[in-house]
N, CA, C and O atoms as a DFTB+ gen file, in Angstrom:
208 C
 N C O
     1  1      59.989      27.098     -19.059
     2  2      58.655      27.387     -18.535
     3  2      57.828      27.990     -19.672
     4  3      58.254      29.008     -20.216
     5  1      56.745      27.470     -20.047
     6  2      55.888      28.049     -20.887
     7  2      55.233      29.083     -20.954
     8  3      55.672      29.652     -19.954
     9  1      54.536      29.736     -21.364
    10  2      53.980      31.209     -21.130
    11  2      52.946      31.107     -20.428
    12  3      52.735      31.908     -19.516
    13  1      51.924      29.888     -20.779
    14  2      50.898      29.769     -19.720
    15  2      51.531      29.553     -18.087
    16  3      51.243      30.146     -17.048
    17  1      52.411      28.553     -18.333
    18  2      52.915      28.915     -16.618
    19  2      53.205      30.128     -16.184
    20  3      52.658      30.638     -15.206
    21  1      54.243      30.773     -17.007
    22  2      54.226      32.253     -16.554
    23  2      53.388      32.980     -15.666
    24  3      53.506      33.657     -14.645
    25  1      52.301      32.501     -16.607
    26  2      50.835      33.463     -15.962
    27  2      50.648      33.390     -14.693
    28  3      50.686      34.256     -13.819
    29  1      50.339      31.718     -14.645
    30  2      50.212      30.981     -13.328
    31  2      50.849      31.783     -12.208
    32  3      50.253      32.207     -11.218
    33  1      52.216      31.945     -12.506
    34  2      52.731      32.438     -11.321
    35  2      52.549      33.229     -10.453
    36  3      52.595      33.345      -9.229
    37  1      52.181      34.115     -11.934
    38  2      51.595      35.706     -11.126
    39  2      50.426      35.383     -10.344
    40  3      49.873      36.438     -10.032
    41  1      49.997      34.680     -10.029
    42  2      48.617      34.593      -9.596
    43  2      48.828      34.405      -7.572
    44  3      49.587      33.689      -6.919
    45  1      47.758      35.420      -7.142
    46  2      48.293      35.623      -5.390
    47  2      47.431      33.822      -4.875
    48  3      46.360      33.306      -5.193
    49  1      48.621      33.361      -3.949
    50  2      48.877      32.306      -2.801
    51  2      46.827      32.333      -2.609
    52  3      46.015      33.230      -2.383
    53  1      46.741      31.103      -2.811
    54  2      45.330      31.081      -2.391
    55  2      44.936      30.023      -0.574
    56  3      45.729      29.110      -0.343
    57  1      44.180      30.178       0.119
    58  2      43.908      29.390       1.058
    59  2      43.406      28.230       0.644
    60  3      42.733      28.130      -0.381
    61  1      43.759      27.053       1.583
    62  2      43.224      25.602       1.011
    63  2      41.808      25.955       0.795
    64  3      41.183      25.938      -0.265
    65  1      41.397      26.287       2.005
    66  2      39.810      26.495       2.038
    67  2      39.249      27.273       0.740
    68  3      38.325      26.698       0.166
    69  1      39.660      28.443       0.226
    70  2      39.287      29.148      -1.246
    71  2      39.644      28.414      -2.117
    72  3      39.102      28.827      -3.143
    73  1      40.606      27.031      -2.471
    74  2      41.050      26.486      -3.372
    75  2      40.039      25.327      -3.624
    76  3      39.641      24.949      -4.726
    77  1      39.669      24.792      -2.302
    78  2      38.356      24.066      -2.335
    79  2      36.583      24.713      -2.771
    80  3      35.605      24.117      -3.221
    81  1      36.739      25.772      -2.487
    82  2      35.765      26.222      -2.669
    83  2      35.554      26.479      -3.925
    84  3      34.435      26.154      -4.322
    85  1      36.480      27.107      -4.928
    86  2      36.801      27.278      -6.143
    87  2      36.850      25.970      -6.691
    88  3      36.078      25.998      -7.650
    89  1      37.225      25.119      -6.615
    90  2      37.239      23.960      -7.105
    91  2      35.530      23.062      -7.400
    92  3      35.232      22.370      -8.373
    93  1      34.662      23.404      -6.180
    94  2      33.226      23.097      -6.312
    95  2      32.678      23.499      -6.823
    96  3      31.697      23.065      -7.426
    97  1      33.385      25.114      -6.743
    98  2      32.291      25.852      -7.906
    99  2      32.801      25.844      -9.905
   100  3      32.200      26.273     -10.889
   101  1      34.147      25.139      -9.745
   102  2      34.274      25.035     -10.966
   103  2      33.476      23.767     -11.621
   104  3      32.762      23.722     -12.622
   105  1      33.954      22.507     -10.464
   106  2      32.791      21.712     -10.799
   107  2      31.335      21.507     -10.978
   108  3      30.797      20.507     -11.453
   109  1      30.722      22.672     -10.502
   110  2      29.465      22.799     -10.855
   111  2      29.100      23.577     -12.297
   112  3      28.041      23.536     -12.924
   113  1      30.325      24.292     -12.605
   114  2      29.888      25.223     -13.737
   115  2      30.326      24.101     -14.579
   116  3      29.951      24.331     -15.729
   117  1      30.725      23.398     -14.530
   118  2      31.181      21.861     -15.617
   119  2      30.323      20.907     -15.562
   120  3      30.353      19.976     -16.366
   121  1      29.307      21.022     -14.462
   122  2      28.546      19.756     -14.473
   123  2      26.786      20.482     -15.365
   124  3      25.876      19.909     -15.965
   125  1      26.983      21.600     -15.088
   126  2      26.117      22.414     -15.755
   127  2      26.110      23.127     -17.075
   128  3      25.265      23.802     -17.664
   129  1      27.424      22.720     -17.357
   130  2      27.760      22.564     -19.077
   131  2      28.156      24.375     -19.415
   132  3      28.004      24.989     -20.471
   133  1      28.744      24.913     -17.966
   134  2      28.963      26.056     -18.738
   135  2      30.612      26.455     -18.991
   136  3      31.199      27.133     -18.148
   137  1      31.151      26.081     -19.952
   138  2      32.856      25.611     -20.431
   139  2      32.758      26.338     -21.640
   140  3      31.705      26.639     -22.202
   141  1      34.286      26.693     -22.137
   142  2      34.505      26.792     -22.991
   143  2      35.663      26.192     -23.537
   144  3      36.237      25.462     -22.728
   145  1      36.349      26.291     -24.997
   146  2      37.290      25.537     -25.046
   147  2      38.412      25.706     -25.063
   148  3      38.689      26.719     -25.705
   149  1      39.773      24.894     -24.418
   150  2      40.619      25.404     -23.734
   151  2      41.460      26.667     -24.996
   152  3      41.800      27.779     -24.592
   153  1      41.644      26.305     -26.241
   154  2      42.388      27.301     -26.979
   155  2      41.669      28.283     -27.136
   156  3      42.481      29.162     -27.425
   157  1      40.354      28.880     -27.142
   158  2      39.753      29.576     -27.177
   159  2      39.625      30.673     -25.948
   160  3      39.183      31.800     -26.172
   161  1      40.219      30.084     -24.098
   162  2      40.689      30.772     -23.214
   163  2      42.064      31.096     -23.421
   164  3      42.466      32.108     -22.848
   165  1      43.038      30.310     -24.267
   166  2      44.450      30.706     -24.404
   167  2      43.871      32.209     -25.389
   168  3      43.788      33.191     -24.651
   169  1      43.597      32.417     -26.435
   170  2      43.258      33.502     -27.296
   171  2      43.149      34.913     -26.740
   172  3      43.667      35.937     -27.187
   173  1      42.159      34.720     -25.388
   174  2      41.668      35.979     -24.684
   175  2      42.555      36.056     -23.977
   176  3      42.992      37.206     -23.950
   177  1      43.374      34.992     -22.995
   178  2      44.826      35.714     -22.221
   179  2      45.694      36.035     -22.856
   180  3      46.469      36.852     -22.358
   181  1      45.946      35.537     -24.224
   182  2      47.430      36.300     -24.608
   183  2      46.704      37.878     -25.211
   184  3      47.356      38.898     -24.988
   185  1      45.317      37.999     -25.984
   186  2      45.171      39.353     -25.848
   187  2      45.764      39.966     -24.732
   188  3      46.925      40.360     -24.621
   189  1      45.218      39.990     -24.246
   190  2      45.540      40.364     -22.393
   191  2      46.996      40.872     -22.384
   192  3      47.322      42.059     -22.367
   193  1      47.601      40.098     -22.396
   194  2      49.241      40.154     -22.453
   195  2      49.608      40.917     -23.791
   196  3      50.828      41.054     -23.700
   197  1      49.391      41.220     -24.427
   198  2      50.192      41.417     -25.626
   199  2      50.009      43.224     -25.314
   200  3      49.021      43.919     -25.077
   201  1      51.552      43.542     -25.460
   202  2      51.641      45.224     -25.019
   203  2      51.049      45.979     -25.897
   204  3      51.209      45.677     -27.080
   205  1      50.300      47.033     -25.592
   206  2      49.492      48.012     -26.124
   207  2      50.612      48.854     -27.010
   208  3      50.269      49.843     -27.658
């Protein structure tokens, strides 16, 4: 399992309905060009992770 899955895991059980909803609103922030690029979100989570 990779470290990004790792992450994944931790993440709390979502409802279909919030998974859809999240999903529209991701597609809108993509259709509206507001993205960044994916190694550039890996960078700020492993900050995140890395023990103080």
């Amino acid at each position: 399992m990779s470290h990004e899955e790792k992450l994944l895991a931790l993440l709390p059980e979502l409802t279909e309905e919030e998974k859809d909803r999240q999903t529209r609103e991701g597609l809108a922030d993509v259709d509206a060009g507001r993205t960044i690029p994916h190694d550039e979100l890996l960078r700020w989570v492993r900050q995140l992770t890395v023990p103080a």
